[in-house]
C-alpha positions as a Markdown table, in Angstrom:
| # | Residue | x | y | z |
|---|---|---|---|---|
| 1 | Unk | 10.6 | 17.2 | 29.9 |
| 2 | Unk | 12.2 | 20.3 | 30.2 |
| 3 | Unk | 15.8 | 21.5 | 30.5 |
| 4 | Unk | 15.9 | 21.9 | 34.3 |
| 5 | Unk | 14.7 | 17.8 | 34.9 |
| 6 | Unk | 16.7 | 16.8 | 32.2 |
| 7 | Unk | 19.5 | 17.8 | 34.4 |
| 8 | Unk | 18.5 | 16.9 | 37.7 |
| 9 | Unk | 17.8 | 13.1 | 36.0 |
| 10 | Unk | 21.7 | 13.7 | 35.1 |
| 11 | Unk | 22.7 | 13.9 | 38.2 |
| 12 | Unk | 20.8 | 10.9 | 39.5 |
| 13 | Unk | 22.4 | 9.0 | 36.7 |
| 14 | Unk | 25.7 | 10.1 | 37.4 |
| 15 | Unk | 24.3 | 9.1 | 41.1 |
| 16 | Unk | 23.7 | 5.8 | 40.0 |
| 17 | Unk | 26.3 | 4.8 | 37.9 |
| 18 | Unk | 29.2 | 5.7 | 40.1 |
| 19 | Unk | 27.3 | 4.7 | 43.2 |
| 20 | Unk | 28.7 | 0.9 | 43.8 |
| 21 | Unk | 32.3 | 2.7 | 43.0 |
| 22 | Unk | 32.0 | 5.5 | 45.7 |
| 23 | Unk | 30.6 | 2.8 | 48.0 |
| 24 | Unk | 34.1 | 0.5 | 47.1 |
| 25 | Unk | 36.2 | 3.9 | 47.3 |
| 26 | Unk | 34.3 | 5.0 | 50.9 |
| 27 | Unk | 34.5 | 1.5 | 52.6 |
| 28 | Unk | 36.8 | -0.7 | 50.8 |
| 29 | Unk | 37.5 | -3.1 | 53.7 |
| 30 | Unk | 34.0 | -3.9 | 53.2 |
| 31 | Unk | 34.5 | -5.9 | 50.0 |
| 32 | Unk | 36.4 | -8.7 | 48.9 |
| 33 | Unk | 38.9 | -8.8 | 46.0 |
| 34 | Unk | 35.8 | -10.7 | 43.7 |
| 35 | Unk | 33.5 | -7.9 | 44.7 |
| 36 | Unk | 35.4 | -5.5 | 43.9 |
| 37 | Unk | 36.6 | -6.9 | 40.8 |
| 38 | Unk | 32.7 | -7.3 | 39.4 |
| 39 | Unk | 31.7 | -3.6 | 40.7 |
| 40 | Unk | 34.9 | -2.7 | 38.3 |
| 41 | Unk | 33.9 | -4.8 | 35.8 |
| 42 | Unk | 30.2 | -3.5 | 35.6 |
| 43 | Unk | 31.7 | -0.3 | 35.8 |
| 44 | Unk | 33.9 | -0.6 | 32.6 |
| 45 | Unk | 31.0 | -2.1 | 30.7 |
| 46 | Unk | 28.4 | 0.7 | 31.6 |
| 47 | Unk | 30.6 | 3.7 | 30.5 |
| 48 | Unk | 30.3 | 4.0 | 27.0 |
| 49 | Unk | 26.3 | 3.4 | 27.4 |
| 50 | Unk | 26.8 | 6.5 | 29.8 |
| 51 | Unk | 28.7 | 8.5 | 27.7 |
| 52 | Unk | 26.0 | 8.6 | 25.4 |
| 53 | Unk | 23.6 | 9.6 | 27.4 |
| 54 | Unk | 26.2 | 12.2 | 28.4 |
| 55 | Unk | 26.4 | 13.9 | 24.8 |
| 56 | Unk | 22.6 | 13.9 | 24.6 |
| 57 | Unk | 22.2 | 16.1 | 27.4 |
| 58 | Unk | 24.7 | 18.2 | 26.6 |
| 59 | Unk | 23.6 | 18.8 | 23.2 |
| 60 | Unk | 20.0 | 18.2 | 23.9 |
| 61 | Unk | 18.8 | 22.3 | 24.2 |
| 62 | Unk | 18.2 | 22.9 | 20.6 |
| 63 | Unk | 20.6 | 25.3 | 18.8 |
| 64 | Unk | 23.1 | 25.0 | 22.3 |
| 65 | Unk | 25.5 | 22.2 | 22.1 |
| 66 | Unk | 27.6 | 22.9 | 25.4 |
| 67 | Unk | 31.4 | 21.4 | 24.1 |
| 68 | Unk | 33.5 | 22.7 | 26.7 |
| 69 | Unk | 31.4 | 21.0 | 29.4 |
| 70 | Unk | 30.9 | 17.9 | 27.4 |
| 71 | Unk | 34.6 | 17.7 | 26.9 |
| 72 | Unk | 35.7 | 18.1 | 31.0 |
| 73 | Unk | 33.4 | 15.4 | 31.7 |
| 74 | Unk | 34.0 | 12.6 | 29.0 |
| 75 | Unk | 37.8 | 13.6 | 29.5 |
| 76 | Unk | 37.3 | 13.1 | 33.2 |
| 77 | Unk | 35.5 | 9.5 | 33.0 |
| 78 | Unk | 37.4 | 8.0 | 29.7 |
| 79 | Unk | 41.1 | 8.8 | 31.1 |
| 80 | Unk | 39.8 | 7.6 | 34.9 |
| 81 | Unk | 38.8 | 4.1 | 32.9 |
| 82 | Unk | 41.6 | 3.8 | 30.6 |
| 83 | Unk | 44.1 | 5.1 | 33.7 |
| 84 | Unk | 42.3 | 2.0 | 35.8 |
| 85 | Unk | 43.3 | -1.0 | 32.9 |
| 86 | Unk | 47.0 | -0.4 | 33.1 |
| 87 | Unk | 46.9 | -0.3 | 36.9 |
| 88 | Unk | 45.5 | -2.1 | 39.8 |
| 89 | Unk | 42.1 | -2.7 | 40.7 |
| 90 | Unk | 42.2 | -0.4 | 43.3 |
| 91 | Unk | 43.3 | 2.2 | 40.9 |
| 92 | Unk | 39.4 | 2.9 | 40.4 |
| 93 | Unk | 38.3 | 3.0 | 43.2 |
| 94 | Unk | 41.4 | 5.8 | 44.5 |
| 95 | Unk | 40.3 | 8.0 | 41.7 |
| 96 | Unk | 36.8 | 7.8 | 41.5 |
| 97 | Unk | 35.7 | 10.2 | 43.9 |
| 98 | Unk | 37.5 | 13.6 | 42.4 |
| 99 | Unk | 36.4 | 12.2 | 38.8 |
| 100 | Unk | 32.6 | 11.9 | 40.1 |
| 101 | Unk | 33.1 | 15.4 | 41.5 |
| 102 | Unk | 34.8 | 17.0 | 38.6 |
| 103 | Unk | 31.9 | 15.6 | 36.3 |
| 104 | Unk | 29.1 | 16.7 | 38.6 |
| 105 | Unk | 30.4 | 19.8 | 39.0 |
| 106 | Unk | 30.7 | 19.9 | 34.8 |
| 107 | Unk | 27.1 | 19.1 | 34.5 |
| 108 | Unk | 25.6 | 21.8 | 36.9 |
| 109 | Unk | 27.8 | 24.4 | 35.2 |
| 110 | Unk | 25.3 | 24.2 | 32.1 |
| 111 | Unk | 22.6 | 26.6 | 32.3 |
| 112 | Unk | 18.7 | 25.6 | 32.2 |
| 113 | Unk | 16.2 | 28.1 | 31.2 |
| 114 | Unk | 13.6 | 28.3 | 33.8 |
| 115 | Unk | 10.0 | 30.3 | 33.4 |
| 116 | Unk | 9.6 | 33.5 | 35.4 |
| 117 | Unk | 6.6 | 32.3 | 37.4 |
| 118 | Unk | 4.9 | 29.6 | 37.2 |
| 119 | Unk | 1.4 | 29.6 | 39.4 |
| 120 | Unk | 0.7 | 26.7 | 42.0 |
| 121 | Unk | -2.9 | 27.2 | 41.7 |
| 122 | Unk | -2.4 | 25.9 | 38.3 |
| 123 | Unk | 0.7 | 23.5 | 38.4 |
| 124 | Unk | 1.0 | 22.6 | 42.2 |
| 125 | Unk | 2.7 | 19.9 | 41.2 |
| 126 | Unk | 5.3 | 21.2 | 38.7 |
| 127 | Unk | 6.1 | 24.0 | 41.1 |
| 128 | Unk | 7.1 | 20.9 | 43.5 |
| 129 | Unk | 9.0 | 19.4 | 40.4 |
| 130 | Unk | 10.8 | 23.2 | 40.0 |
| 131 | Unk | 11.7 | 23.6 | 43.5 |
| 132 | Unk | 12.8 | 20.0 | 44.0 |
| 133 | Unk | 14.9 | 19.9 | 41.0 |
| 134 | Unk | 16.6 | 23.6 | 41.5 |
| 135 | Unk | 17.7 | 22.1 | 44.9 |
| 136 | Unk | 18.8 | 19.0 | 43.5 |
| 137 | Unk | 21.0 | 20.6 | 40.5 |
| 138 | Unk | 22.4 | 23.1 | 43.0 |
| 139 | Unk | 25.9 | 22.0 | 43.7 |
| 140 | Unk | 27.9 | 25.4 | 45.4 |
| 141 | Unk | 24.5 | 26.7 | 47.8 |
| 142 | Unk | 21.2 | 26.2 | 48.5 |
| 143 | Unk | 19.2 | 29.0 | 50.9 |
| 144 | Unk | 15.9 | 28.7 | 52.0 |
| 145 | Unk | 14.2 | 31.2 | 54.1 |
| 146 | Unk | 10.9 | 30.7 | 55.3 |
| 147 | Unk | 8.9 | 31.3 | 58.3 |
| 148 | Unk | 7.3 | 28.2 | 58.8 |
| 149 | Unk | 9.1 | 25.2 | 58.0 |
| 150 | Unk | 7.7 | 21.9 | 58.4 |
| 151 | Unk | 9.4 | 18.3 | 58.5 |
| 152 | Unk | 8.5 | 17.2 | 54.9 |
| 153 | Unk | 10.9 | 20.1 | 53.9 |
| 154 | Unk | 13.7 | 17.7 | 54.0 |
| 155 | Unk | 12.3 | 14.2 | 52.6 |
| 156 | Unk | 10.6 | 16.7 | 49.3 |
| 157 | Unk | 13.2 | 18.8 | 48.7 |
| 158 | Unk | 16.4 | 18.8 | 50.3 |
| 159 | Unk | 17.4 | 14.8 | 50.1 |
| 160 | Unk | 18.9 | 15.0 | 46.4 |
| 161 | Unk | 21.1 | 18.2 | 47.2 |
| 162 | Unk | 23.9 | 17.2 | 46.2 |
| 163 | Unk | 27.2 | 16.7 | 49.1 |
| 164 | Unk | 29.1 | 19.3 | 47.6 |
| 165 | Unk | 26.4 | 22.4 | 48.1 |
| 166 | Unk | 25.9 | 23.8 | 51.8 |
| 167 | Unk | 22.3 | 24.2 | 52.6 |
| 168 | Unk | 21.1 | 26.8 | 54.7 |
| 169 | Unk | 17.6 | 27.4 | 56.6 |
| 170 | Unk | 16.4 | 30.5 | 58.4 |
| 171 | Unk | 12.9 | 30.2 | 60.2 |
| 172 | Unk | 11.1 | 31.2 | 62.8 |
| 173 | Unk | 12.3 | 30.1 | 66.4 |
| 174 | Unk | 10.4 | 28.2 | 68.2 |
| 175 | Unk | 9.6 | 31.2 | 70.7 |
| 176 | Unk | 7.0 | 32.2 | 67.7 |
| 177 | Unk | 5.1 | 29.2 | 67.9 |
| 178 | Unk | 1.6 | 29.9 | 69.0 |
| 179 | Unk | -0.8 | 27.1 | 70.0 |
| 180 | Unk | -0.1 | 23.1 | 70.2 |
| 181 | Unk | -0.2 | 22.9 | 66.6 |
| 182 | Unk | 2.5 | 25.0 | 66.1 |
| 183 | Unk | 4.6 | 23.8 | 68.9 |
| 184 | Unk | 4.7 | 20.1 | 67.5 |
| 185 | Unk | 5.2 | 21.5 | 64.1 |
| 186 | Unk | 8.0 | 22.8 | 64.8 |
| 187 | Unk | 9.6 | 19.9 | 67.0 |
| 188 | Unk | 8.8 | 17.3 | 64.0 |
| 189 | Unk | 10.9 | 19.7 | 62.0 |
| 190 | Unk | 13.7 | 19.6 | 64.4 |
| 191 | Unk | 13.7 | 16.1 | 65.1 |
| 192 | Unk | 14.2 | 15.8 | 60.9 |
| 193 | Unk | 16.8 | 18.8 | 61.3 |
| 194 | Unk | 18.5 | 16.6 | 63.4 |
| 195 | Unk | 18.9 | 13.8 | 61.1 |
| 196 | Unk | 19.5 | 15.7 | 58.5 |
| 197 | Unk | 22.3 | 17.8 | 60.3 |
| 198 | Unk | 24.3 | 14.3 | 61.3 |
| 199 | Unk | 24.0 | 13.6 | 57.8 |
| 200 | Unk | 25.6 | 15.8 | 56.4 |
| 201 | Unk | 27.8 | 17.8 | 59.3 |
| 202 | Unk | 27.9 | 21.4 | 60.3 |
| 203 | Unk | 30.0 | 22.2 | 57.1 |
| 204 | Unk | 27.5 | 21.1 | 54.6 |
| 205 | Unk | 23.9 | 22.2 | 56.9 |
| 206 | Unk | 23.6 | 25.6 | 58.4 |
| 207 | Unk | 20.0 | 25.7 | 60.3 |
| 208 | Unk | 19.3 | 29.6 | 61.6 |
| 209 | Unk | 16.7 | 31.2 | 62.9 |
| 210 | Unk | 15.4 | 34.6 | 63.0 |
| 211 | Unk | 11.9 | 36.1 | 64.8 |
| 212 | Unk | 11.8 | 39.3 | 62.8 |
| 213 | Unk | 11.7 | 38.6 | 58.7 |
| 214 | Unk | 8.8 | 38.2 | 56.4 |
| 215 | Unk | 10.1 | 37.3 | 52.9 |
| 216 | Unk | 10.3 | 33.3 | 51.5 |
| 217 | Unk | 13.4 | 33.5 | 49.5 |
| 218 | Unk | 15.0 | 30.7 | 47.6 |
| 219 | Unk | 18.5 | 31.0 | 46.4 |
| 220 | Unk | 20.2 | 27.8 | 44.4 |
| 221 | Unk | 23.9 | 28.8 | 43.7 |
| 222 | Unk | 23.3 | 32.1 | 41.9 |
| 223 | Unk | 19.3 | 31.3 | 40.5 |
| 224 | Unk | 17.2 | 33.4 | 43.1 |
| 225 | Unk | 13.7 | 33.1 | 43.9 |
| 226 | Unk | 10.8 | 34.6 | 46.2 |
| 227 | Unk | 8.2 | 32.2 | 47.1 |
| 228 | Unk | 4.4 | 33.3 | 47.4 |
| 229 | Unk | 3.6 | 31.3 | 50.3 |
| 230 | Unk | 5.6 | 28.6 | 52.9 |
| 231 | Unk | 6.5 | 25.7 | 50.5 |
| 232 | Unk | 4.2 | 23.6 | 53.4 |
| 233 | Unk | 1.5 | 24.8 | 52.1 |
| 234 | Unk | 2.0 | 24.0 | 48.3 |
| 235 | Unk | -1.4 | 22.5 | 47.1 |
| 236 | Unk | -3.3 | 23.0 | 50.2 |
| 237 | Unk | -5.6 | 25.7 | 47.9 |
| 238 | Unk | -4.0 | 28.5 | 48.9 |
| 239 | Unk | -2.5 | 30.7 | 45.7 |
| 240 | Unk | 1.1 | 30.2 | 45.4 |
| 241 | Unk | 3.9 | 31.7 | 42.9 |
| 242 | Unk | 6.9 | 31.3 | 42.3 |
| 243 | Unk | 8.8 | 34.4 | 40.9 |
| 244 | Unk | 12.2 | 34.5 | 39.6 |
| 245 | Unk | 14.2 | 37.4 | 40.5 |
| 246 | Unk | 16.8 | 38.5 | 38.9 |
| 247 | Unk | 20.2 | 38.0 | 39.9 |
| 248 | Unk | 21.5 | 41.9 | 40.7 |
| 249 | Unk | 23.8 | 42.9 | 43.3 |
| 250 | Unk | 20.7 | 44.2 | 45.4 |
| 251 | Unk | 18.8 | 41.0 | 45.6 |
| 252 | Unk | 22.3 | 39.0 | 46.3 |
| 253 | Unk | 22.5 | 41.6 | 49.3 |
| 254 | Unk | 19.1 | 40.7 | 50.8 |
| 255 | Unk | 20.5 | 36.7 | 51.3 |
| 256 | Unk | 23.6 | 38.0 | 52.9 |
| 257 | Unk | 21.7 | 40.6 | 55.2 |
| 258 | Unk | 19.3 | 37.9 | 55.9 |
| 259 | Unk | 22.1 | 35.6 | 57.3 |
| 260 | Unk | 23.9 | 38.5 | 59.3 |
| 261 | Unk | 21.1 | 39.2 | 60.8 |
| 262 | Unk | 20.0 | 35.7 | 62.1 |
| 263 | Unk | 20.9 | 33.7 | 64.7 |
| 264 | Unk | 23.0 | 30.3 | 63.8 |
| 265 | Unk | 21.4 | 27.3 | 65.1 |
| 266 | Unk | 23.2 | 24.3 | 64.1 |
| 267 | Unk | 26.4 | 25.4 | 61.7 |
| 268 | Unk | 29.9 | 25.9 | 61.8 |
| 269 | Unk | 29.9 | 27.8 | 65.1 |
| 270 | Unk | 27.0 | 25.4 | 66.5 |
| 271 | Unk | 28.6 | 21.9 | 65.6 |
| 272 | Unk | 26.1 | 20.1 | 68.0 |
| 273 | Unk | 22.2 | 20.0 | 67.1 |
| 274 | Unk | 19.9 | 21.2 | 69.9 |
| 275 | Unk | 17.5 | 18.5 | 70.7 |
């Protein structure tokens, strides 16, 4: 398994392990004083199991043992349990949410070496496994530009980005679709947009659109990427790379030009979803 899905399984643990808490902390008139007290409970007992697989991450990358980051987050978890069995239940359940935070944020701070290309025609299915898992570990940005979106965009690669990163499309309008094909295409993607979008609210989804660019650019946080095809196409026996590029102020500049120059959709300025 390499570096990259070592991490993004991370995150899903971390998912997973504080998930019944977050759900207490989110909702807590949803649960009785017996819930609660077993979702603690389970919580207390899992930790140390968790911690260990914590450290072994952390120091997995042979000859890098990342301390500081290993430090912030067991610091984070052990005084948010030993905090929570002087106080009251609840006490878990306040904190949990900033702790789960702190410690993802920890976790997607450690770098993950990543091949400079890697050929679909060869791998189509790691290249899916790359792309999904960049986008899952990305916890500041994720920016996709690509002409010719399709619905599965979401469901493949966009459902694990974690809450924290904003994610933001530019395609094609819908005034470039030629031909019946294209036209439902592009509504099935915007029905899924639109679900997506009330998921997660004009501050963390920013859909644009633009008739004039030609490049398929990937940017998660500050890892940059041009694509050798539309992702929709991956494995459809067409050739398809996947290059890194390297992260100078120049290829930084072609992300910001790209949203300057493109028309906001749905996004801060276009808090309501178009149909």
């Amino acid at each position: 398994m390499n570096r990259k899905r070592e991490q993004a399984v991370m995150l899903d643990r971390l998912g997973q392990f504080f998930g019944p808490v977050l759900k207490v902390a989110a909702t807590p008139q949803g649960y009785d004083a017996e819930e609660k007290q077993r979702i603690a409970a389970r919580f207390y007992a899992e930790h140390r199991t968790f911690s260990g697989e914590i450290e072994r991450f952390c120091k997995g990358e042979p000859h890098h043992h990342y301390l500081a980051e290993l430090n912030k987050v067991l610091t984070t978890l052990f005084g948010l349990v030993n905090r929570s069995y002087g106080e009251k239940g609840g006490d878990l359940f306040d904190h949990a949410p900033a702790a789960h935070g702190i410690m993802m944020e920890a976790l997607c701070s450690i770098p993950t070496p990543i091949d400079s290309t890697i050929h679909d025609a060869v791998t189509p299915f790691s290249t899916y496994c790359l792309v999904r898992d960049l986008c899952a570990t990305a916890n500041g940005q994720v920016m996709w530009m690509d002409r010719y979106f399709d619905q599965t965009l979401f469901a493949r690669y966009l459902v694990e980005v974690p809450k924290s990163a904003v994610v933001t499309l530019i395609t094609y309008p819908e005034s470039k679709c030629q031909g019946k094909k294209q036209e439902q295409r592009y509504a099935d993607f915007m029905a899924v947009s639109k679900l997506y979008a009330a998921e997660r609210g004009p501050t963390g989804y920013r859909l644009m659109t633009d008739g004039g660019f030609h490049d398929r650019l990937l940017r998660c946080n500050d890892k940059l990427f041009s694509l050798g095809g539309s992702i929709k196409d991956l494995g459809n026996d067409s050739t398809f790379t996947l290059a890194k590029l390297d992260s100078t102020s120049d290829n930084f500049k072609k992300f910001d030009d790209a949203i300057a120059a493109a028309v906001e959709v749905f996004g801060p300025n276009q808090p309501v979803h178009p149909v």
